[in-house]
C-alpha positions in Angstrom: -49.1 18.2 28.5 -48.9 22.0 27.8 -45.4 21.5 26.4 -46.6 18.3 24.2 -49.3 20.7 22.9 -47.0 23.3 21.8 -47.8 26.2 24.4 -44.6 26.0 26.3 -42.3 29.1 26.8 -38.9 29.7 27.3 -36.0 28.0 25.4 -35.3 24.7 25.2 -32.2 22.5 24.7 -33.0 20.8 20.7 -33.3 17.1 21.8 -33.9 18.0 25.3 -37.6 17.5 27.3 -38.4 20.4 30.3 -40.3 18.1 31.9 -39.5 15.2 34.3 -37.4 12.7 32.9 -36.5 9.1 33.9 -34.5 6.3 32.5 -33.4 2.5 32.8 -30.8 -0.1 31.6 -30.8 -3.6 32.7 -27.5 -5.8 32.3 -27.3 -9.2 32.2 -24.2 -9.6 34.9 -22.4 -12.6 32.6 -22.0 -11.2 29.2 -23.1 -7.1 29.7 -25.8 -7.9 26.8 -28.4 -4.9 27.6 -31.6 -6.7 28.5 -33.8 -3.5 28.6 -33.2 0.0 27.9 -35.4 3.3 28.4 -33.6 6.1 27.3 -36.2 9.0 28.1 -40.3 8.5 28.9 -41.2 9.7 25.1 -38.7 9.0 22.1 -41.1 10.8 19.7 -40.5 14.0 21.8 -37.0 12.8 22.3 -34.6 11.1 20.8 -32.0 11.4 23.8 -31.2 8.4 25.4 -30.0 9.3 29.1 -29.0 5.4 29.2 -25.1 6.3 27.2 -26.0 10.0 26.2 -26.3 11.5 29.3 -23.4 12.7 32.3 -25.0 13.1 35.1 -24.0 13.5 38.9 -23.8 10.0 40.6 -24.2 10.9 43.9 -24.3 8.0 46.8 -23.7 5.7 44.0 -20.6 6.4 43.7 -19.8 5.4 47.1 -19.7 1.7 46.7 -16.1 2.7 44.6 -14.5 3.9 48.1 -15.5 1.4 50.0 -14.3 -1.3 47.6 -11.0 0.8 47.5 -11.1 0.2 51.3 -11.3 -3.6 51.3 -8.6 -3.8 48.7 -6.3 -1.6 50.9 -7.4 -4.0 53.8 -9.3 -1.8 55.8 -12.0 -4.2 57.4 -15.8 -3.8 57.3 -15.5 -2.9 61.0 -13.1 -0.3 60.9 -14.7 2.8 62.8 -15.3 6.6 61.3 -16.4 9.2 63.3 -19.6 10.6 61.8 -19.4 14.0 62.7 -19.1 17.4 61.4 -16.0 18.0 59.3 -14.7 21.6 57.4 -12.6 21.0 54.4 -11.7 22.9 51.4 -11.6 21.3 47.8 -8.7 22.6 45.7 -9.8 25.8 43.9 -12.1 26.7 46.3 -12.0 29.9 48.1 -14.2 28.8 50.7 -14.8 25.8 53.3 -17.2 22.6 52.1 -19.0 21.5 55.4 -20.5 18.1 53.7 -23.7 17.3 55.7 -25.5 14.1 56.3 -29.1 13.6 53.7 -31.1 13.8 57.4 -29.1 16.6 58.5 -27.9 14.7 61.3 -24.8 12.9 63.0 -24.4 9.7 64.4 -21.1 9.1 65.7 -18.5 6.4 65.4 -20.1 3.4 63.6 -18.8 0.9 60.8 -17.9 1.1 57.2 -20.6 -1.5 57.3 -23.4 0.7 58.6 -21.8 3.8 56.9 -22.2 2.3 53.8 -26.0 0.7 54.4 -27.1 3.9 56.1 -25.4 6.1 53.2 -23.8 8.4 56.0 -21.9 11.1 53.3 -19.4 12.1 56.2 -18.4 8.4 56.9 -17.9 8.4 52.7 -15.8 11.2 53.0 -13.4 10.6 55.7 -12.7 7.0 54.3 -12.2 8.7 51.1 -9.8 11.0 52.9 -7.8 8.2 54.8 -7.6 6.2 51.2 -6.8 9.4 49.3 -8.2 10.4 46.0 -5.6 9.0 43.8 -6.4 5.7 45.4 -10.5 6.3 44.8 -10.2 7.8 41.7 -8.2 4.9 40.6 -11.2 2.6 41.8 -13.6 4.1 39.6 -11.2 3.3 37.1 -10.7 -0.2 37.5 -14.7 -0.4 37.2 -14.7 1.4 33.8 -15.8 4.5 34.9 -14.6 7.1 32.4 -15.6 10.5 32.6 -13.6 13.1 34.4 -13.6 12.9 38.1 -12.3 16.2 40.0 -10.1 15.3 42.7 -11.5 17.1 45.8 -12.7 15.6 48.5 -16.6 15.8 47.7 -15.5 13.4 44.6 -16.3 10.5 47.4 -19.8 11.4 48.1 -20.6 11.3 44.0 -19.4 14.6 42.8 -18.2 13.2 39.6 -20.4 13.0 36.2 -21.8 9.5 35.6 -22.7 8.0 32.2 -26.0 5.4 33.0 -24.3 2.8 31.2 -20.9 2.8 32.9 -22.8 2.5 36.1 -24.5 -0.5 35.5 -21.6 -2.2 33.9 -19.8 -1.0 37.0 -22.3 -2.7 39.0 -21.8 -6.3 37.4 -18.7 -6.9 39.5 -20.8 -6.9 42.3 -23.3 -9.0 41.2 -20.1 -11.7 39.8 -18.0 -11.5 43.0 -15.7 -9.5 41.5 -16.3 -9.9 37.5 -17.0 -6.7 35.5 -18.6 -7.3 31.7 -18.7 -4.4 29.4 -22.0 -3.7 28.2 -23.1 -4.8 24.5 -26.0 -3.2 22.8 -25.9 -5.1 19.7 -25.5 -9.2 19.8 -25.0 -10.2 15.9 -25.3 -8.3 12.4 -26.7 -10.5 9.8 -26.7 -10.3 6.0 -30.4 -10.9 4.3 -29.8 -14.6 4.1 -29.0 -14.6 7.7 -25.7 -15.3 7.6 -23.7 -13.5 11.0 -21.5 -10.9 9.3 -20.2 -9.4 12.7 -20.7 -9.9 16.7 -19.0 -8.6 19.2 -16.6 -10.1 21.5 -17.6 -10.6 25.6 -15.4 -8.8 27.5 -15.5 -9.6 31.0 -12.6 -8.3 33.5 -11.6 -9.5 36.9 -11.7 -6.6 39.4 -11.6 -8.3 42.6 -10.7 -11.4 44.0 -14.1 -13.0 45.6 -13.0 -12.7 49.2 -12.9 -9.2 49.2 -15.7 -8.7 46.5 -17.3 -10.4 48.6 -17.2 -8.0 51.8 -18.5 -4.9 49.7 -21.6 -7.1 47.8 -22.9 -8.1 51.6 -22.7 -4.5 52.4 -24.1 -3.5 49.7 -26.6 -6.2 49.9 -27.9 -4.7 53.4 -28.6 -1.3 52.1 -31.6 -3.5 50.6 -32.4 -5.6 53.8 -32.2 -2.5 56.5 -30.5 0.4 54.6 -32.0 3.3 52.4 -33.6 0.9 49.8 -35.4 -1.8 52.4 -38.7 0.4 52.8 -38.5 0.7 48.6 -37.7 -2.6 47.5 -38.4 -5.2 50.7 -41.5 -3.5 52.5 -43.6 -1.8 49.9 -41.6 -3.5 46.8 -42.3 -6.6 48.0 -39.2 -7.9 45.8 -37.8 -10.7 48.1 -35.0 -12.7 46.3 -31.6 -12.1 47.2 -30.6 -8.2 45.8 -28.0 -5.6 46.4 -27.5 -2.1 45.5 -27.1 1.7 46.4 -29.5 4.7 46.3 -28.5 7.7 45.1 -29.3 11.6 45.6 -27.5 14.2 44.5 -26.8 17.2 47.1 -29.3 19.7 44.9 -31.9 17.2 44.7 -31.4 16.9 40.6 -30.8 13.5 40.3 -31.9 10.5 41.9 -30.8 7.2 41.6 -31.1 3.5 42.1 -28.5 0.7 41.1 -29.7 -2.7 42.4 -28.7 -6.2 41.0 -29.0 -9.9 41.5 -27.0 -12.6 41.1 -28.0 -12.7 37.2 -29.0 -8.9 36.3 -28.2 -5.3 37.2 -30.9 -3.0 36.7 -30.0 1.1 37.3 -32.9 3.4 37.6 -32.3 7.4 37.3 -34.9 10.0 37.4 -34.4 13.7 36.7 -34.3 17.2 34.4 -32.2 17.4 31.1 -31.5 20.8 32.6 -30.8 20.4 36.0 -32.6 21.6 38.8 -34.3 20.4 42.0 -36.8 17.7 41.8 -39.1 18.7 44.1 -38.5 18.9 48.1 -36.5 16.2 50.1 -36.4 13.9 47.0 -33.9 10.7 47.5 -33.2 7.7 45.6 -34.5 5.5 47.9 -38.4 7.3 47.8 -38.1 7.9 43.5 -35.9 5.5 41.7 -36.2 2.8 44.1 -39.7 1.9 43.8 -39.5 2.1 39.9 -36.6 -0.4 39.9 -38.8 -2.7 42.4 -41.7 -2.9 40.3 -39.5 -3.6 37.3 -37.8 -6.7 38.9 -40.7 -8.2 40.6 -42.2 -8.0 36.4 -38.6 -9.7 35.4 -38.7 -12.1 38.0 -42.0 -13.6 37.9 -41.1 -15.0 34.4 -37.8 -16.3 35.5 -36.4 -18.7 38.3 -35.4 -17.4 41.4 -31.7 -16.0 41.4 -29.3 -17.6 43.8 -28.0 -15.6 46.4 -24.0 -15.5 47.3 -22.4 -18.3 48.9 -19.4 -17.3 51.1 -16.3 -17.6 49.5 -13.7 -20.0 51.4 -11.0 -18.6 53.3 -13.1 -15.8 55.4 -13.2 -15.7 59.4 -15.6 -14.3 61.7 -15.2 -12.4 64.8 -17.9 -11.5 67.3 -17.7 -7.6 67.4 -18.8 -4.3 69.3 -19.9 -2.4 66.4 -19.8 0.8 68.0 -16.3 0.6 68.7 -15.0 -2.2 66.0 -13.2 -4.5 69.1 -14.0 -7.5 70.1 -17.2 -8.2 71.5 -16.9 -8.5 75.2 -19.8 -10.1 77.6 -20.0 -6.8 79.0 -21.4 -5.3 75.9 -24.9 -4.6 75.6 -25.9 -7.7 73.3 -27.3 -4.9 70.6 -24.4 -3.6 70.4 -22.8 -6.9 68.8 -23.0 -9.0 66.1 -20.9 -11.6 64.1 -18.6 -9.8 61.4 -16.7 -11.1 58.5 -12.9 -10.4 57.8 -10.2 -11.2 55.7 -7.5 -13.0 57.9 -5.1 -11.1 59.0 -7.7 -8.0 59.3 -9.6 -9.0 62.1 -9.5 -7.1 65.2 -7.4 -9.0 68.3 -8.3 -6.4 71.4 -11.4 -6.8 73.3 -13.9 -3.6 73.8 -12.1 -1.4 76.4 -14.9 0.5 76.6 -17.8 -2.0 78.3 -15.1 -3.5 80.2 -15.3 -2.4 83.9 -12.1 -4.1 84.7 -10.2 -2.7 81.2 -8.2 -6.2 82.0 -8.6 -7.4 77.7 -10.4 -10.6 78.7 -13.7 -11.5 77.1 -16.1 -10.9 80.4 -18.9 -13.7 81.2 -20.7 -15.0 78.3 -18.5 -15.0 75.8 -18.7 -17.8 73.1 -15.7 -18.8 71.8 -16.0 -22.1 70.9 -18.4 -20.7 68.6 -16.2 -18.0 67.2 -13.1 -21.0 66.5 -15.4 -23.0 64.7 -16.1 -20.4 62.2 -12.5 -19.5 60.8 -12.1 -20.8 57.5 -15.4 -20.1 56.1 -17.8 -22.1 53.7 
């Protein structure tokens, strides 16, 4: 307010508001025609639209990239990282980069799966290092991603500088299986009479097959229903159709984001300062730009059917698995330690757990279901 009223101090960027900023672009998944925009929260104070003006840090967003560069290598959804402590040096650097976990914790071997829903950075990283940045770099490219990305290993954990609108574009090959459509701002110029002098062209580009785009949308799509976004978007959001998407948080607190989509629209949501700096203590995507997308697609929704959700593509298999180890499940494993995963054929794991085995003789152990494993290969 003191700023609005003219008795602010200091020097400020022409264009460029001092105070909190936040911004929003909604895609419709099919076409890329922008169905909402908010470029800053007051265009007669600023004309700066963050939507396409703005680079800013992507942070955990960025993550979905190397885990899609995963699948397509044909690393499976229950391959196992260690999530521990790591010391690395980025090229250029004179001294180590120790990347730590948001909670300032680590968990030990789990899955991409729950690496990716629980946005561990180190699990990021490691992947990012057994893919190697050529191969992630090259990821982000394929889903339009343009700005420069610096090749050092914190480029996996959402080092790079984002533009809003490449993001959400990004985001629509999720949402298609696989399908990424370039954003369009403008549908049709007429003359007076209404005649259509120019429209622009759809441009939609596979990036996936549907299998494997598959795998990283129902990853993605439990980072709403038990990851960083659930307590945003399922429990206080109340949003409850089918939804994917990845919070974001920068490692200086500066930007926050959150990129969630349906079937039909993406919607990304970024809050921060046109001149960097912290937000305040602790902020995350997940508590700030969560909510805000939340409440924006429970207004969409109620004047719109229901989206569909994602039907399994043919051609994938299950496998019971011990997800703290990635084998196959034994009926010595403690039953919360399992769960039903899906794989590519040919990706699937073929050893049994070694480790809740007492007899380490590779046999299934009492309990074990497989007549119910056989009769899921091949899909639906």
């Amino acid at each position: 307010q003191q700023y609005l009223e003219g008795e602010h101090e200091g020097e400020i960027i022409p264009g460029r508001a001092p105070y909190l900023q936040g911004a929003l672009v909604t895609l419709d998944v099919e076409t890329g025609y922008v169905r909402a925009m908010v470029g800053g929260r007051d265009e007669s104070d600023s004309e700066f639209n963050r939507v396409v003006q703005a680079t800013r840090q992507a942070g955990s967003t960025f993550k979905p990239f190397v885990y899609s560069a995963a699948v397509r290598a044909g690393i499976p959804v229950s391959h196992i990282i260690d999530d521990a402590p790591i010391s690395l040096r980025n090229p250029g650097d004179s001294m180590p980069w120790e990347p730590q976990n948001f909670e300032l914790d680590f968990r030990g071997p789990m899955t991409l799966r729950r690496g990716l829903f629980q946005s561990r950075n180190l699990v990021a990283v490691k992947l990012g290092m057994e893919l190697g940045t050529a191969a992630v770099i090259g990821e982000a490219r394929r889903y339009g991603i343009s700005t420069p990305i610096f090749p050092g290993h914190s480029l996996h954990i959402g080092a790079a500088s984002v533009r809003m609108i490449e993001m959400a574009s990004a985001y629509t090959a999720f949402a298609t299986l696989g399908v990424r459509a370039a954003p369009v701002g403008v549908l049709r110029v007429e003359d007076e009479d209404g005649k259509i002098i120019w429209e622009p062209q759809i441009r939609r580009e596979r990036i996936l097959d549907e299998q494997h785009m598959w795998l990283v949308t129902s990853m993605m799509q439990d980072v709403v229903r038990r990851g960083t976004a659930f307590t945003a978007v399922r429990l206080n959001g109340q949003f409850r159709h089918p939804a994917g998407g990845k919070t974001g948080t920068t490692n200086d607190g500066a930007d926050v984001w959150f990129i969630g989509y349906t079937s039909e629209l993406v919607t990304a949501t970024w809050i921060g300062f046109d001149q960097p700096r912290k937000i305040k203590s602790r902020s995350a995507g997940g508590v700030l730009a969560a909510p805000i997308w939340a409440e924006f697609m429970n207004f969409v929704y109620e004047r719109r059917a229901p989206p569909a959700g994602w039907d399994t593509p043919d051609g994938l298999i299950t496998r019971r698995i011990d997800h703290d180890t990635g084998y196959l499940a034994t009926g010595w494993c403690p039953q919360e330690s399992t769960s039903y995963e899906w794989f590519i054929p040919g990706t699937e794991p073929t050893e049994y757990c070694p480790i809740h085995n007492p007899f380490a003789t590779g046999v299934p152990g009492p309990g074990y279901d497989r007549d119910r494993e056989d009769a899921s290969d091949g899909g639906r």
